[in-house]
C-alpha positions as CSV (number, residue, x, y, z in Angstrom):
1,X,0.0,0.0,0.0
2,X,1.2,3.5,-0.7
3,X,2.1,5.8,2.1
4,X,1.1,9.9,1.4
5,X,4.5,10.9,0.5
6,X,4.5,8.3,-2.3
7,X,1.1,8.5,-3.2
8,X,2.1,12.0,-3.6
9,X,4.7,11.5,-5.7
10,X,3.3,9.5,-8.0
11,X,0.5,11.9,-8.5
12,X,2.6,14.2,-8.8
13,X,4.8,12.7,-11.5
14,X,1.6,11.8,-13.6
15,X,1.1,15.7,-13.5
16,X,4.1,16.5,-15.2
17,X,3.6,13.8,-17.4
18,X,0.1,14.8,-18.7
19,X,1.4,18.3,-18.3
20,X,4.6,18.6,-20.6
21,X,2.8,16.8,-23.9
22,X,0.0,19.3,-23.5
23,X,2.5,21.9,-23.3
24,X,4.2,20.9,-25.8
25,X,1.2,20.6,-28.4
26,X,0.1,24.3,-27.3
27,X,3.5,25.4,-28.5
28,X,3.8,23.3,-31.8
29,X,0.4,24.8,-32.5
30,X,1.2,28.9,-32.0
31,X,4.9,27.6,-34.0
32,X,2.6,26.5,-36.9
33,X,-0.2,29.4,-37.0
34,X,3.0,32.0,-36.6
35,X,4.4,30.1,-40.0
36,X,1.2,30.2,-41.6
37,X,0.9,34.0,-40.6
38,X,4.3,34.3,-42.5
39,X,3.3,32.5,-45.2
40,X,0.1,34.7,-45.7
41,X,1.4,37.9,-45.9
42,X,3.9,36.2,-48.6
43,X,1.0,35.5,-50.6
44,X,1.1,38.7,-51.7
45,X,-2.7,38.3,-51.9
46,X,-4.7,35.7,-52.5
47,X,-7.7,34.2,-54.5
48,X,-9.4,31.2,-53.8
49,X,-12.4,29.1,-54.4
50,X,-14.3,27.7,-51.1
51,X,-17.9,25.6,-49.9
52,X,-19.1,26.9,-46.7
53,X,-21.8,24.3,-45.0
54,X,-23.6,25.5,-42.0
55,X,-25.6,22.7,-40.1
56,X,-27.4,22.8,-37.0
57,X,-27.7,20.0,-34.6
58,X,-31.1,21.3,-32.9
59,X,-32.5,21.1,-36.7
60,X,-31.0,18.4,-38.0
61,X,-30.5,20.9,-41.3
62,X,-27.6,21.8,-43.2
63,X,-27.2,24.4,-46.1
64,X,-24.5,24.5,-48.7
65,X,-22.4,27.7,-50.0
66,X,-19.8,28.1,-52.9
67,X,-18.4,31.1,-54.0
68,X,-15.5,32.7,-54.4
69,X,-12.7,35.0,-52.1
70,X,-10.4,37.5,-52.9
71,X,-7.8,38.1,-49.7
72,X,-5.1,40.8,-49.1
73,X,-3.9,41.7,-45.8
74,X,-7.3,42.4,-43.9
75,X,-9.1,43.2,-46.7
76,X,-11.2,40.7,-48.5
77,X,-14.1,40.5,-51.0
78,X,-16.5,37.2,-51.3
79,X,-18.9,36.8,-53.8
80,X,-21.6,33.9,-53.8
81,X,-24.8,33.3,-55.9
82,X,-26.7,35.2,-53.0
83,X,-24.4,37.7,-51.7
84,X,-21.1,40.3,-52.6
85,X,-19.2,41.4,-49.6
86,X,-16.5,43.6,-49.6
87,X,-14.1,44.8,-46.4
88,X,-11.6,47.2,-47.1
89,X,-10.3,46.9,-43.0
90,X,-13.0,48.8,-41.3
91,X,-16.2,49.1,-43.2
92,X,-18.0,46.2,-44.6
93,X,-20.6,46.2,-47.8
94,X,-22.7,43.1,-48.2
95,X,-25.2,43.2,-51.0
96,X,-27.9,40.8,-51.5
97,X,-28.9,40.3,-54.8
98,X,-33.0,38.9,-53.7
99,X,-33.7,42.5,-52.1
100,X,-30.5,44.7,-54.1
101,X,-30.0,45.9,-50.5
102,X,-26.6,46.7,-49.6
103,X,-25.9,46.9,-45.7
104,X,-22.8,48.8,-44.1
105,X,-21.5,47.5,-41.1
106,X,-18.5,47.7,-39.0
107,X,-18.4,43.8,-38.2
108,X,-17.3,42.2,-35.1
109,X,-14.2,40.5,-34.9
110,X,-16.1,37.0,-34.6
111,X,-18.1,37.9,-37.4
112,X,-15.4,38.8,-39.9
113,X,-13.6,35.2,-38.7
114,X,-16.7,33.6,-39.9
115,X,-16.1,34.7,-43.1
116,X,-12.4,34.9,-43.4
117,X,-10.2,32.4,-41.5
118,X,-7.0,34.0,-42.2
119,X,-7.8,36.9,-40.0
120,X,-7.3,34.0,-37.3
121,X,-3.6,34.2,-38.0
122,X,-2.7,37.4,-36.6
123,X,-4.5,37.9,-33.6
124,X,-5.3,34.4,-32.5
125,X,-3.2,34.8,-29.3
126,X,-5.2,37.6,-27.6
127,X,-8.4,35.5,-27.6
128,X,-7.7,31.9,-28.2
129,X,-5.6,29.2,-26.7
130,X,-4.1,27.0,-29.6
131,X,-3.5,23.1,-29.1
132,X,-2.1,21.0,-31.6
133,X,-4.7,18.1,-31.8
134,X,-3.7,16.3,-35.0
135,X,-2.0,15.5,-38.1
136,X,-3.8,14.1,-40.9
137,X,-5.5,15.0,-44.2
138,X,-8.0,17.5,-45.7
139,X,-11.5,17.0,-47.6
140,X,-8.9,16.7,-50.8
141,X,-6.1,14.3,-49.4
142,X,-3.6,17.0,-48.6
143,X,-1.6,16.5,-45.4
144,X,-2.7,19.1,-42.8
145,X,-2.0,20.5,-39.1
146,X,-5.3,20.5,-37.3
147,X,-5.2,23.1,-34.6
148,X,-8.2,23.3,-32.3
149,X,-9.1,26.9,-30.6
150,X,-10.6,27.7,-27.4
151,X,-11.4,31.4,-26.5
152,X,-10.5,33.1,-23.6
153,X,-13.6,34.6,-22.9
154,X,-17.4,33.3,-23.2
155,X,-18.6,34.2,-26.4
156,X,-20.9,33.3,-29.1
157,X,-17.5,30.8,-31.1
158,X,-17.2,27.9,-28.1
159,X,-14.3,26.3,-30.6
160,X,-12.7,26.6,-33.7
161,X,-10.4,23.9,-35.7
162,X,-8.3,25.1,-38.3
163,X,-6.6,23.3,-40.8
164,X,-3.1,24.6,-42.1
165,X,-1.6,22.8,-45.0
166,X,2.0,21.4,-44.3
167,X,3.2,22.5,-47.6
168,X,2.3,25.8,-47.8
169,X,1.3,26.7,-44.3
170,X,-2.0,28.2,-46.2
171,X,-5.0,27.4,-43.9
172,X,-7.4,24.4,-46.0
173,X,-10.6,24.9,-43.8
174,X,-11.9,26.4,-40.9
175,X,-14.3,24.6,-38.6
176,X,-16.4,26.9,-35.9
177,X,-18.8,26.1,-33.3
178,X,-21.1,28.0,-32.0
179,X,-23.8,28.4,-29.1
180,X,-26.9,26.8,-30.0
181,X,-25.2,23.8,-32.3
182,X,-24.2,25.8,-35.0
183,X,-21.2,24.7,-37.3
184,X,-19.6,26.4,-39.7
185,X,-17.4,24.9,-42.4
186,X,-15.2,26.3,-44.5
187,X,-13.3,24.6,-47.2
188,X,-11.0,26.2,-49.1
189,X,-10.3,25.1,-52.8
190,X,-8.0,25.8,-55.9
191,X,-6.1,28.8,-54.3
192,X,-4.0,31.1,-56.2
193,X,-1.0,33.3,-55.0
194,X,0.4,36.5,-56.2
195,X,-3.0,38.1,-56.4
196,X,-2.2,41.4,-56.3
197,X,-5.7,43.4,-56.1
198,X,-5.4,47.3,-55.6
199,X,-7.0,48.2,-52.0
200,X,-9.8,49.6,-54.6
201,X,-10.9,46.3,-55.5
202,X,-12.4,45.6,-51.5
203,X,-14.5,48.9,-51.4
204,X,-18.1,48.8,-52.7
205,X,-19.0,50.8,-55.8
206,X,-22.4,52.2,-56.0
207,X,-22.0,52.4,-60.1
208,X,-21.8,48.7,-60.2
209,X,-25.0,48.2,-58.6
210,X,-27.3,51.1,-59.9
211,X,-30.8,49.8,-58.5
212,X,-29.0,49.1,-55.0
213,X,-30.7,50.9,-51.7
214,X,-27.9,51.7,-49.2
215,X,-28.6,51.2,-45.8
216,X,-25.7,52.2,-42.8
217,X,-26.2,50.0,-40.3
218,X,-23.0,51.6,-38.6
């Protein structure tokens, strides 16, 4: 039978032992999302082609996107068969070709993630912990990091996983979960570097949709 002092040691030693691979894996994880930071901004902008499914657990329903992203910095543009956004790094546009509404906002941090996971890259340490969960492969067969978030702080996101290639250190797809059994999806597809687009190209222009209505939601 174990006396206290060993009992104490042993527990003590299973500590460190559980301890130093967790530590370990948070490190490997902020090494690999600092690379893919690196590796972002070398881009030198990006395009890319993604599918965005968004299911619900309480509803049993899911719901497919596809569209297209244009990336630079912060600034980004998406365009899908229902909706054009475009960020220039403090306002937002999004127009929705049913109603030819166009809303201005200054989106939330949270929000923007949701629709652009390299924005993940750079601030990810001031409101997420990173672990290094696995190595495997994506939707496509490329090898890939997968890199689970938890916030800091309660909020609406209760976990992200993000998947960085091991080639390119480009993220492959973004996985967030929300209150209330929401998931979001996102799969990057057929990327392209050295897309260059002026700052212009990310701000909305009111003579490309004549028949919009403008509303300022700011």
């Amino acid at each position: 039978m174990l006396n206290r002092r060993s009992l104490f040691l042993l527990l003590l030693f299973v500590g460190i032992a559980v301890a130093v691979p967790a530590q370990t894996n948070i490190e490997k994880a902020n090494a690999i999302i600092d690379k893919a930071a690196s590796a972002y901004e070398a881009a030198n902008g990006i395009s890319a082609q993604f599918t965005t499914i968004i299911s619900s657990n309480r509803q049993q329903a899911s719901e497919k996107i596809i569209g297209m992203i244009d990336m630079k910095g912060d600034k980004f543009k998406l365009i899908t068969p229902d909706m054009h956004t475009f960020f220039d790094g403090t306002a937002q546009w999004t127009y929705l070709s049913d109603t030819e509404e166009v809303n201005v906002s200054n989106p939330s941090q949270d929000e923007l993630e949701l629709i652009n996971p390299t924005l993940l890259l750079k601030n990810y340490k001031d409101r997420y912990t990173a672990v290094l969960k696995e190595e495997g492969t994506d939707r496509t067969g490329k090898p890939v990091y997968s890199i689970e978030l938890t916030p800091h702080k309660k909020s609406d996101i209760t976990k992200i996983i993000l998947q960085i290639e091991k080639t390119s250190y480009l993220p492959s797809g973004i996985m967030v979960s929300s209150k209330g059994g929401i998931t979001t999806s996102i799969y990057i597809t057929d990327l392209k570097k050295e897309v260059n687009q002026p700052d212009s190209y990310f701000v909305f222009k009111k003579a490309d949709y004549p028949n919009a209505e403008i509303i300022d939601l700011r």
